[in-house]
RODREN-852848 format. One record per residue: x, y, z of N, C-alpha, C, O in turn; residue number from 0. Coordinates in nm, 4 decimals, padded with zeros to 6 digits. Each point is the difference from the previous one (the first is absolute). Layout:
@npx X	npy Y	npz Z	capx X	capy Y	capz Z	cpx X	cpy Y	cpz Z	opx X	opy Y	opz Z	num NUM
...
//
This chain:
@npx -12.2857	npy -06.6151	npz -04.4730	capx 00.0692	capy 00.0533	capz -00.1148	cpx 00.1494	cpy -00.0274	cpz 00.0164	opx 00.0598	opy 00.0314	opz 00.1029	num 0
@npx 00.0136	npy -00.1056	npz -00.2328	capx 00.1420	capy 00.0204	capz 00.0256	cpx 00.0275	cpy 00.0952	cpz -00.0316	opx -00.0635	opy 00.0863	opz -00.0605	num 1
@npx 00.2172	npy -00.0912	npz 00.1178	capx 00.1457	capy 00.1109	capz -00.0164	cpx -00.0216	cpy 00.0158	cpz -00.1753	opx -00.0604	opy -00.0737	opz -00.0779	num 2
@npx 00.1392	npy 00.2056	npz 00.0532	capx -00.0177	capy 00.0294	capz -00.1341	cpx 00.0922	cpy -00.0959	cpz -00.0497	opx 00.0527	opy -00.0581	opz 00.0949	num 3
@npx 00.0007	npy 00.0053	npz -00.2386	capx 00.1398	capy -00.0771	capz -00.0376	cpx 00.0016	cpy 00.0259	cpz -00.1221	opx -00.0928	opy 00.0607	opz -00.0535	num 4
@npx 00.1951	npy -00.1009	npz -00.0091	capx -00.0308	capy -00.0038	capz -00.1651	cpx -00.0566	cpy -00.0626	cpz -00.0650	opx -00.0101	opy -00.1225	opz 00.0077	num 5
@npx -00.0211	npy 00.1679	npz -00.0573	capx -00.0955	capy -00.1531	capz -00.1429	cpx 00.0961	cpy -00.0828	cpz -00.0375	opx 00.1194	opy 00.0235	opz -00.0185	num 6
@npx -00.1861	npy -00.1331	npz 00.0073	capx 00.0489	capy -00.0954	capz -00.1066	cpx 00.0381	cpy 00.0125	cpz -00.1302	opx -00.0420	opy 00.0968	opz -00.0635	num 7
@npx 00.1234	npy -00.1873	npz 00.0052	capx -00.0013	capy 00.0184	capz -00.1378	cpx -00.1429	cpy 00.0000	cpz -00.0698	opx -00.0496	opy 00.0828	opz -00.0764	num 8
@npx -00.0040	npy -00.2092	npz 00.1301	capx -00.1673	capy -00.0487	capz -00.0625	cpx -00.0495	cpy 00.1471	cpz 00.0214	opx -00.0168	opy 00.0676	opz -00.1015	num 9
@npx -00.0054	npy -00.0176	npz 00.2113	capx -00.0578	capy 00.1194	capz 00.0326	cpx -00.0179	cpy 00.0843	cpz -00.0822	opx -00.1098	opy 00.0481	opz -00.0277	num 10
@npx 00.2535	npy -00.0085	npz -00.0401	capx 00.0411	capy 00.0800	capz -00.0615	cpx -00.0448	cpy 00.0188	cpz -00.1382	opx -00.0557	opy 00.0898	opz -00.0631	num 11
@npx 00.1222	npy -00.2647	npz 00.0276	capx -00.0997	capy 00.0137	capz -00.1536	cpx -00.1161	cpy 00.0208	cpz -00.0091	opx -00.0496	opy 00.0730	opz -00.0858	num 12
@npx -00.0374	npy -00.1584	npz 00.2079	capx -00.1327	capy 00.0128	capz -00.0230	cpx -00.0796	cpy 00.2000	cpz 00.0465	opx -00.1095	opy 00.0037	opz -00.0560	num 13
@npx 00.1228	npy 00.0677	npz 00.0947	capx 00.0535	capy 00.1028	capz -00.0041	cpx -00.0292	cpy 00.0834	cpz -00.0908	opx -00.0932	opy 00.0791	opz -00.0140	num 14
@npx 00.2406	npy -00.1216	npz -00.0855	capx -00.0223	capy 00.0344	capz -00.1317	cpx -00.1115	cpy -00.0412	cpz -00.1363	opx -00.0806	opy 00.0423	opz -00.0829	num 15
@npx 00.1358	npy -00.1325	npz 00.1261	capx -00.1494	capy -00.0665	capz -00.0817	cpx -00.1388	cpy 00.0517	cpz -00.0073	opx -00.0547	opy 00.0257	opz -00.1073	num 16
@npx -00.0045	npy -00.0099	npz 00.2300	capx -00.1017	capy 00.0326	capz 00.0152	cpx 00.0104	cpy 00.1413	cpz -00.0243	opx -00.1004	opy 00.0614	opz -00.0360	num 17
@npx 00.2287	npy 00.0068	npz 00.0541	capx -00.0518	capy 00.1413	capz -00.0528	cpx -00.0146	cpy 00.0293	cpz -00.1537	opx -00.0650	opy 00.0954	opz -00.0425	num 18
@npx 00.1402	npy -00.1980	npz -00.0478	capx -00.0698	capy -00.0276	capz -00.1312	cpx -00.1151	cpy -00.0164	cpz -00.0673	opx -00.0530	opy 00.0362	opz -00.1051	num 19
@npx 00.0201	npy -00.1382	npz 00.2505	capx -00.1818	capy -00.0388	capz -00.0302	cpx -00.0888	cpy 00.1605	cpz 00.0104	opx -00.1044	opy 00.0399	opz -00.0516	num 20
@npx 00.1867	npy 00.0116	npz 00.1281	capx -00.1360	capy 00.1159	capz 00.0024	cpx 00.0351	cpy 00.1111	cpz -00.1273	opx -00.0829	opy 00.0562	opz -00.0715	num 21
@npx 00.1896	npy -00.0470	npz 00.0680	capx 00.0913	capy 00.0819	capz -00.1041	cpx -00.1613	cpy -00.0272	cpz -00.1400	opx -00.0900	opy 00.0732	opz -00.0413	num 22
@npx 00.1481	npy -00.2684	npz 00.0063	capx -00.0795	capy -00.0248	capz -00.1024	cpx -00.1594	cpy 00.0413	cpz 00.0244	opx -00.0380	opy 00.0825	opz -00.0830	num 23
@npx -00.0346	npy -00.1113	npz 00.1524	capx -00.0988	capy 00.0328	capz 00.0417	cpx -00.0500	cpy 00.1798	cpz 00.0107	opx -00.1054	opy 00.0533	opz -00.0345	num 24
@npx 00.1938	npy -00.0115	npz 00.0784	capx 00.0050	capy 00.1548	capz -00.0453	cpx -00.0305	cpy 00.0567	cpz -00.1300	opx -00.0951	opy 00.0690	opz -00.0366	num 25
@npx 00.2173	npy -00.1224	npz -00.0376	capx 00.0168	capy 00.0152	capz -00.1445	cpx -00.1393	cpy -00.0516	cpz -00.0678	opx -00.0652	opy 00.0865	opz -00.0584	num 26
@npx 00.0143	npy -00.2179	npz 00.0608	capx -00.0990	capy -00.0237	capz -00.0404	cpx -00.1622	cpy 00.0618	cpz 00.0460	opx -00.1045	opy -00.0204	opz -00.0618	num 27
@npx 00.1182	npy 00.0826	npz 00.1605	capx -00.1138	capy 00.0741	capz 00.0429	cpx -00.0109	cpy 00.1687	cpz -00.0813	opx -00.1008	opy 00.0594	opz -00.0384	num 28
@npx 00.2507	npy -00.0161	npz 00.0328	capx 00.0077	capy 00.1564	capz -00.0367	cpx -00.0399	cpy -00.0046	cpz -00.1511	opx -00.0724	opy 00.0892	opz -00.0441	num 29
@npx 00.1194	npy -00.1953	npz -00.0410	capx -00.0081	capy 00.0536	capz -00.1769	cpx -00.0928	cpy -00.1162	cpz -00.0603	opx -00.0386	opy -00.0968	opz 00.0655	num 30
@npx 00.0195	npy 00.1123	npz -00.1513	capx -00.0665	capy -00.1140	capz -00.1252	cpx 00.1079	cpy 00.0053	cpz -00.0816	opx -00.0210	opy -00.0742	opz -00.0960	num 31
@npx 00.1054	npy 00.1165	npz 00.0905	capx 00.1355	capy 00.0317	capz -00.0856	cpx 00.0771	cpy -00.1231	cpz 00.0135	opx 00.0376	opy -00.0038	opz 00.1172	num 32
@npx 00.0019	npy -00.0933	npz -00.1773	capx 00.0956	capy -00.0955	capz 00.0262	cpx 00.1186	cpy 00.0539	cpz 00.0368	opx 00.0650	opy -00.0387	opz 00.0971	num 33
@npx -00.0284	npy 00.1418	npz -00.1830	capx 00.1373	capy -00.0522	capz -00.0522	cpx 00.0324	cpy 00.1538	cpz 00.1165	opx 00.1140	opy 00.0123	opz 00.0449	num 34
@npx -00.1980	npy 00.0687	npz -00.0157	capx -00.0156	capy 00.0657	capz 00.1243	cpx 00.0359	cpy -00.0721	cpz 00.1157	opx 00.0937	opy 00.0222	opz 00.0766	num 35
@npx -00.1482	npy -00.0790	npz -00.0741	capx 00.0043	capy -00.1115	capz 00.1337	cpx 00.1333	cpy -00.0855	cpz 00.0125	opx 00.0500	opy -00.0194	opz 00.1108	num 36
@npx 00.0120	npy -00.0364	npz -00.2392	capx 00.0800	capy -00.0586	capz 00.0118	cpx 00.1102	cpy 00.0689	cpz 00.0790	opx 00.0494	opy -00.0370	opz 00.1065	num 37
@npx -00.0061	npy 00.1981	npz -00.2158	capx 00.0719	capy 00.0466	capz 00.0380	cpx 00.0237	cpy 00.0695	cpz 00.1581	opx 00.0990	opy 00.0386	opz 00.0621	num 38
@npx -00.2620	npy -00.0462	npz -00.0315	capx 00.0118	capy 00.0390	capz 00.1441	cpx 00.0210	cpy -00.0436	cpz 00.1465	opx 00.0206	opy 00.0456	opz 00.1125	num 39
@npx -00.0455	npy -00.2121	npz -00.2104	capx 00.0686	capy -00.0654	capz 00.1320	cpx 00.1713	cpy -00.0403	cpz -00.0391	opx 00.0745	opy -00.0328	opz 00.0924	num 40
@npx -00.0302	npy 00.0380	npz -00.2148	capx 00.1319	capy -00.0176	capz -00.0021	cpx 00.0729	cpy 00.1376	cpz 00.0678	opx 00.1214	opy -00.0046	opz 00.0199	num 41
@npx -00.1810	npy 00.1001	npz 00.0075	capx 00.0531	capy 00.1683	capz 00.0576	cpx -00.0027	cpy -00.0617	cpz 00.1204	opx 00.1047	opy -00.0164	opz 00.0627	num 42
@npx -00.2200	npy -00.0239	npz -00.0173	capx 00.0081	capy -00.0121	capz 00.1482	cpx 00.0678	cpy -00.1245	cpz 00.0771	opx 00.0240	opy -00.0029	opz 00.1207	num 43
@npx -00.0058	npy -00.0682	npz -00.1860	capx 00.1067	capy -00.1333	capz 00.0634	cpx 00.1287	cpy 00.0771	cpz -00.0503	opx 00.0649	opy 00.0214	opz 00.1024	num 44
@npx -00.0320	npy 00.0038	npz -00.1549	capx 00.1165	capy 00.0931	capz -00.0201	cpx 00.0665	cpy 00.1113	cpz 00.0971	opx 00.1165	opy 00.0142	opz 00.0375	num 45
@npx -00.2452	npy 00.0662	npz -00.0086	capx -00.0097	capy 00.0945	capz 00.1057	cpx -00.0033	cpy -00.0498	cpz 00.1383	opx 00.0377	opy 00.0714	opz 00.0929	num 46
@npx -00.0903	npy -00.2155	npz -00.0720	capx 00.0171	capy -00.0474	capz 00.1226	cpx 00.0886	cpy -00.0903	cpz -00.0001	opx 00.0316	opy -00.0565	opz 00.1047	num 47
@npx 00.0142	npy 00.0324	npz -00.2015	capx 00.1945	capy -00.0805	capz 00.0431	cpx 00.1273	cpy 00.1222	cpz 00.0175	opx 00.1112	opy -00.0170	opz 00.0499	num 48
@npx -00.1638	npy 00.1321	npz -00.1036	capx 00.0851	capy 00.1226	capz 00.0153	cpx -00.0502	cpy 00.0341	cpz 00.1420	opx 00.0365	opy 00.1134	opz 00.0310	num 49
@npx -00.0973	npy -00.1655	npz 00.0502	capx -00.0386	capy 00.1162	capz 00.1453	cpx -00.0782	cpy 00.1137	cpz 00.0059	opx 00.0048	opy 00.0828	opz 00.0909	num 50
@npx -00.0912	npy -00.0778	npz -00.2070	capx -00.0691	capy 00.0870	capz -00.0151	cpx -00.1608	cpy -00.0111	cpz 00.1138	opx -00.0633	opy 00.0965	opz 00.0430	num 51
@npx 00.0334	npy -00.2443	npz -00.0192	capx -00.0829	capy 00.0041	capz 00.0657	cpx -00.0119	cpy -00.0098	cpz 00.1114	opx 00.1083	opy -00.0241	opz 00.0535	num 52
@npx -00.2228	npy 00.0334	npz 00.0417	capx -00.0085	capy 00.0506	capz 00.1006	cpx -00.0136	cpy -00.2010	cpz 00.0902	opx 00.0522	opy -00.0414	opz 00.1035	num 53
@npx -00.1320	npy -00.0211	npz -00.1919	capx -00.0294	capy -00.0971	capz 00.0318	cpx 00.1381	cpy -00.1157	cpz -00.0145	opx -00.0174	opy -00.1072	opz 00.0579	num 54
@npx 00.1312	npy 00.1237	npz -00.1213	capx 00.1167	capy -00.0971	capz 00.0117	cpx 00.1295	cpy 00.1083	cpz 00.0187	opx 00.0080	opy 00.1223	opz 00.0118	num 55
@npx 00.0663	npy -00.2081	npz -00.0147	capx 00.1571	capy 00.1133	capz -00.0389	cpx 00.0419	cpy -00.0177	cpz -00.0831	opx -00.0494	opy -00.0735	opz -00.0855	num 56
@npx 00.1514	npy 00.1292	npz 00.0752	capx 00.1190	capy -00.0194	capz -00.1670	cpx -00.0049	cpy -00.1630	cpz 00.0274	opx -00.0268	opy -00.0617	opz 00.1031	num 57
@npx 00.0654	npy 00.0128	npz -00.2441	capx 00.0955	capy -00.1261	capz -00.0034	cpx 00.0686	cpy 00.0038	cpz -00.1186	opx -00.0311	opy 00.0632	opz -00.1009	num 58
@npx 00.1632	npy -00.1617	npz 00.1250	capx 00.1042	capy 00.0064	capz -00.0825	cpx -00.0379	cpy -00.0486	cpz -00.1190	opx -00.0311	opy -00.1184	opz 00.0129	num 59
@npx 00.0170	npy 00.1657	npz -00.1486	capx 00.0277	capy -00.0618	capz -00.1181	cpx 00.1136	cpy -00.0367	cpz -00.0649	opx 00.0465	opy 00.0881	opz -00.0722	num 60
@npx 00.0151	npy -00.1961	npz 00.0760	capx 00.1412	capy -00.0152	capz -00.0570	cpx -00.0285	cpy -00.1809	cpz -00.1294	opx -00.0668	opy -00.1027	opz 00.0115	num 61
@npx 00.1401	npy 00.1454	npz -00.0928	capx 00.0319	capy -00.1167	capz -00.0170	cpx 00.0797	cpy -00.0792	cpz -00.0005	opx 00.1206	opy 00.0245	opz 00.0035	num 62
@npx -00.2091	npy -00.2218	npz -00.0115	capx 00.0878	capy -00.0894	capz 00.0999	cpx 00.0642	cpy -00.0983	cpz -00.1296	opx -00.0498	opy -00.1124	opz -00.0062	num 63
@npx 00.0982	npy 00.1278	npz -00.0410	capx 00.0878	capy -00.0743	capz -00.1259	cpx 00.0419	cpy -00.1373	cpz 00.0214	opx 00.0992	opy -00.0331	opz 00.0649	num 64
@npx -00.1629	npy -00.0281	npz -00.1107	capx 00.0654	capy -00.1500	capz 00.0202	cpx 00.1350	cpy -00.0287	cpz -00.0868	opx 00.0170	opy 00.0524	opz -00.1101	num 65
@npx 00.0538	npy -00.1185	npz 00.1550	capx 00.1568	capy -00.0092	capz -00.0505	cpx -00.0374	cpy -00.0582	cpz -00.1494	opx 00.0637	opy 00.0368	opz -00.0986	num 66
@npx -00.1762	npy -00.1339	npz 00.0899	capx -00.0163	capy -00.0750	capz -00.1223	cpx -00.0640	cpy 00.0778	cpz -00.0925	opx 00.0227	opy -00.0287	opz -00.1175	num 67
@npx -00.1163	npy 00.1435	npz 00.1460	capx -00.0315	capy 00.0937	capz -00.0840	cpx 00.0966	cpy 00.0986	cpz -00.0653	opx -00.0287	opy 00.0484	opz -00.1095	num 68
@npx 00.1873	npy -00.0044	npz 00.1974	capx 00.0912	capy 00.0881	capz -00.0472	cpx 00.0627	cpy -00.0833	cpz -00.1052	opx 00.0325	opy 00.0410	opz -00.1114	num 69
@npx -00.0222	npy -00.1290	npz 00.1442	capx 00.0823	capy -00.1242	capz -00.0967	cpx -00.0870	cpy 00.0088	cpz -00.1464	opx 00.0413	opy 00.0222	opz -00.1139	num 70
@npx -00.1547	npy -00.0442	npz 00.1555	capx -00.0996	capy -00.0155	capz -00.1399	cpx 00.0339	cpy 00.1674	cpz -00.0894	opx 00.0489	opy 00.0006	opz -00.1130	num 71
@npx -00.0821	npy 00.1185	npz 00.1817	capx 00.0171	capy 00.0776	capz -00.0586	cpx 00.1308	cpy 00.0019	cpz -00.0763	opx 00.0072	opy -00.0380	opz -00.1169	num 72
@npx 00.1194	npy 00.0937	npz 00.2023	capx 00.1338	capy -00.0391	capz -00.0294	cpx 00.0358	cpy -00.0856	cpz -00.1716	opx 00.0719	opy 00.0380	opz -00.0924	num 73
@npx -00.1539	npy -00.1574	npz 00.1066	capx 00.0230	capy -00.0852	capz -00.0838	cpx -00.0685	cpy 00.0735	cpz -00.1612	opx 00.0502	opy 00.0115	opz -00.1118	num 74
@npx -00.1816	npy 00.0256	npz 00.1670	capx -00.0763	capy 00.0700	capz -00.1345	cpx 00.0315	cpy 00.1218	cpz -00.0289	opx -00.0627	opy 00.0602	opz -00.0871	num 75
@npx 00.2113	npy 00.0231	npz 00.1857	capx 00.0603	capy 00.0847	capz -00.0165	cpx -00.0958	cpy 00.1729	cpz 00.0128	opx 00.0164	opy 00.1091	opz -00.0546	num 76
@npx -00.0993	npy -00.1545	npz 00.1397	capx -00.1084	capy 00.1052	capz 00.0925	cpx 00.0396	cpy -00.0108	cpz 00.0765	opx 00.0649	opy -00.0900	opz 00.0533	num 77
@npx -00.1323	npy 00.2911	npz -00.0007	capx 00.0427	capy 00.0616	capz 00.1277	cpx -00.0653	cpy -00.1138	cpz 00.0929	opx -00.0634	opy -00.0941	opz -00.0478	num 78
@npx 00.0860	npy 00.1128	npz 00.1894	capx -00.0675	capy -00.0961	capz 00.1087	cpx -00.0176	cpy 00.1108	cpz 00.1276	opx 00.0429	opy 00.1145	opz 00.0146	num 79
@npx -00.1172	npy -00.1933	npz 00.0613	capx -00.0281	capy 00.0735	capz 00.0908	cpx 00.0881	cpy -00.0141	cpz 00.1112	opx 00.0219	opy -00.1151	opz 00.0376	num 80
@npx 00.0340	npy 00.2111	npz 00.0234	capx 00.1663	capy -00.0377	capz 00.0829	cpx -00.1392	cpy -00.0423	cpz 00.1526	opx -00.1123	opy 00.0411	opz 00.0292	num 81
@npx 00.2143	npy -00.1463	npz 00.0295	capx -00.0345	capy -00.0379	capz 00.1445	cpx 00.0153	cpy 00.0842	cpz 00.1255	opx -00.0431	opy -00.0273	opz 00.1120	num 82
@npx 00.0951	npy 00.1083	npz -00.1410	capx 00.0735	capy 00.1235	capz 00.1187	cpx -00.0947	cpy 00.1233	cpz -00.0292	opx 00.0204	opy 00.1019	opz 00.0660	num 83
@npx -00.0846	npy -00.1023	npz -00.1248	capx -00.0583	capy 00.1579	capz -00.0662	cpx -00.0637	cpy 00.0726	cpz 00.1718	opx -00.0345	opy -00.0723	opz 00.0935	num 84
@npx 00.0334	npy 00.1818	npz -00.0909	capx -00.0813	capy 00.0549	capz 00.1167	cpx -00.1604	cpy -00.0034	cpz -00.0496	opx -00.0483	opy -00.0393	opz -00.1062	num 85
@npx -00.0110	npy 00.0928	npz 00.2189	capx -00.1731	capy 00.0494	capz 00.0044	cpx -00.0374	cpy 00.0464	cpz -00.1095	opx 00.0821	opy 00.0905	opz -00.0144	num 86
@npx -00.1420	npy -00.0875	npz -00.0667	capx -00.0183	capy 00.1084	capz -00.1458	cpx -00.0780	cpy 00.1238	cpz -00.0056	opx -00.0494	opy 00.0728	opz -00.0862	num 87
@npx 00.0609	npy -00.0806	npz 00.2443	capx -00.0687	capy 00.1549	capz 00.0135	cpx -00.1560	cpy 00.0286	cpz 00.0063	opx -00.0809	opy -00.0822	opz 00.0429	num 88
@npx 00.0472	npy 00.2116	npz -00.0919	capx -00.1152	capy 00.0307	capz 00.0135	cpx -00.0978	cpy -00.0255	cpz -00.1572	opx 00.0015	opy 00.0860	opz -00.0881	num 89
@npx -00.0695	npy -00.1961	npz 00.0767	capx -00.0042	capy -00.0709	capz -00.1190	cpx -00.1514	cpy 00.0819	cpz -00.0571	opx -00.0206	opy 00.0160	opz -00.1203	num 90
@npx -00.0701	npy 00.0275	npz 00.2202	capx -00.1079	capy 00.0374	capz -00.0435	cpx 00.0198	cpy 00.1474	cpz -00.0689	opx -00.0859	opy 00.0386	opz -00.0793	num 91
@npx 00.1936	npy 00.0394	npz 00.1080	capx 00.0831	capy 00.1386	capz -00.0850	cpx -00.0239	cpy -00.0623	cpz -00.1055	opx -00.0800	opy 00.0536	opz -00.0766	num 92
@npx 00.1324	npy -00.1692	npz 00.0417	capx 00.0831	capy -00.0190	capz -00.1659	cpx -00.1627	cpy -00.0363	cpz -00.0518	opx -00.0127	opy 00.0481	opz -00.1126	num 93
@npx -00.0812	npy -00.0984	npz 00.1451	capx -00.0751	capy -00.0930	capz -00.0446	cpx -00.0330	cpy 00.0489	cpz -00.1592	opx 00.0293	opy -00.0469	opz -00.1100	num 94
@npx -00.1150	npy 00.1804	npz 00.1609	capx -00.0674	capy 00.0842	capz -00.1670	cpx 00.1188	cpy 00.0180	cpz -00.1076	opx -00.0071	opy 00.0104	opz -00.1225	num 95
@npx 00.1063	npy -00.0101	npz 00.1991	capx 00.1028	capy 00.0874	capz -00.1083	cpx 00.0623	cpy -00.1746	cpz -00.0644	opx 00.0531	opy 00.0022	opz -00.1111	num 96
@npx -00.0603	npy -00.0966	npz 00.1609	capx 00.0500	capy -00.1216	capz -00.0775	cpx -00.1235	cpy -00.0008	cpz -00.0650	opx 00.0007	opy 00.0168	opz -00.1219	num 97
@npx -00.1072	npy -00.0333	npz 00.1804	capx -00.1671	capy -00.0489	capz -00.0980	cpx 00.0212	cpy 00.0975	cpz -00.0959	opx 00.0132	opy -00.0735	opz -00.0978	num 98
@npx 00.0012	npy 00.2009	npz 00.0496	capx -00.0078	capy 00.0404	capz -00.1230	cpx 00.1339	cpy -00.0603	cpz -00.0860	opx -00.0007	opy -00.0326	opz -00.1187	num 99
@npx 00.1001	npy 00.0281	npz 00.1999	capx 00.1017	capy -00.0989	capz -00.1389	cpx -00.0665	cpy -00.1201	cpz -00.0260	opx 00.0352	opy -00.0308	opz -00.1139	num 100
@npx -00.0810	npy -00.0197	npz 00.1394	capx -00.0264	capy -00.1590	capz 00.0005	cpx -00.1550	cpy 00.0629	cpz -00.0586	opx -00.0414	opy -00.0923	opz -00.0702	num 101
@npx -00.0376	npy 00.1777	npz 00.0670	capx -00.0879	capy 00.0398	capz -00.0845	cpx 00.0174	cpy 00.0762	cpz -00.1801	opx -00.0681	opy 00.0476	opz -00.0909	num 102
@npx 00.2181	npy -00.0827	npz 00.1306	capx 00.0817	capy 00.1374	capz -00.0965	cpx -00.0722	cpy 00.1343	cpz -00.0645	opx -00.0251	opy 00.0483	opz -00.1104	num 103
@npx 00.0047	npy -00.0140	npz 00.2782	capx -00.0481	capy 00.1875	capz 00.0010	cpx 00.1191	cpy 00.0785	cpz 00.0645	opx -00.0230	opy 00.1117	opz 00.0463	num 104
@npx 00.1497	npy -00.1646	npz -00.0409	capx 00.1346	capy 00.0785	capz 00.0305	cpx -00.0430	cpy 00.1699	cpz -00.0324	opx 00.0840	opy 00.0888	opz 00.0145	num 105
//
């Protein structure tokens, strides 16, 4: 047996990944509900990029703005997404409360 070390990047993603696969696989075993299901694996990749799970840790959500995309916006005189922004936090909180705007059940 080796010394303990860190994972790899590959490691890492793959990792994650696979805790998706079961996530989906979950979801599709618990409901006949699609749209049940959908939402329950979008909670839970949510919940496990927030650190909620036991099986990965947090990871950073930020976004990565390409210079040629600020330009494009800029030009069509839309907001853009700044390159510096921090983590966006705990995303699986917001999830229901954006799905009913975007359901417009505000």
């Amino acid at each position: 047996m080796s010394d303990p070390r860190a994972r790899t990047p590959e490691e890492v993603r793959d990792k994650l990944l696979e805790h998706i696969c079961h996530t989906i696989d979950y979801w599709d075993k618990t409901t006949d509900d699609k749209r049940t299901a959908m939402e329950g694996v979008a909670f839970s990749i949510l919940s496990a990029l927030d650190g909620c799970s036991v099986a990965v840790p947090a990871f950073l959500v930020t976004p990565m703005s390409h210079p040629d995309d600020i330009a494009h916006y800029k030009s069509e005189g839309k907001n853009w997404y700044p390159e510096d922004q921090p983590d966006l936090g705990m995303l699986h909180e917001h999830f229901y409360e954006v799905m009913k705007q975007v359901k417009g059940e505000s």
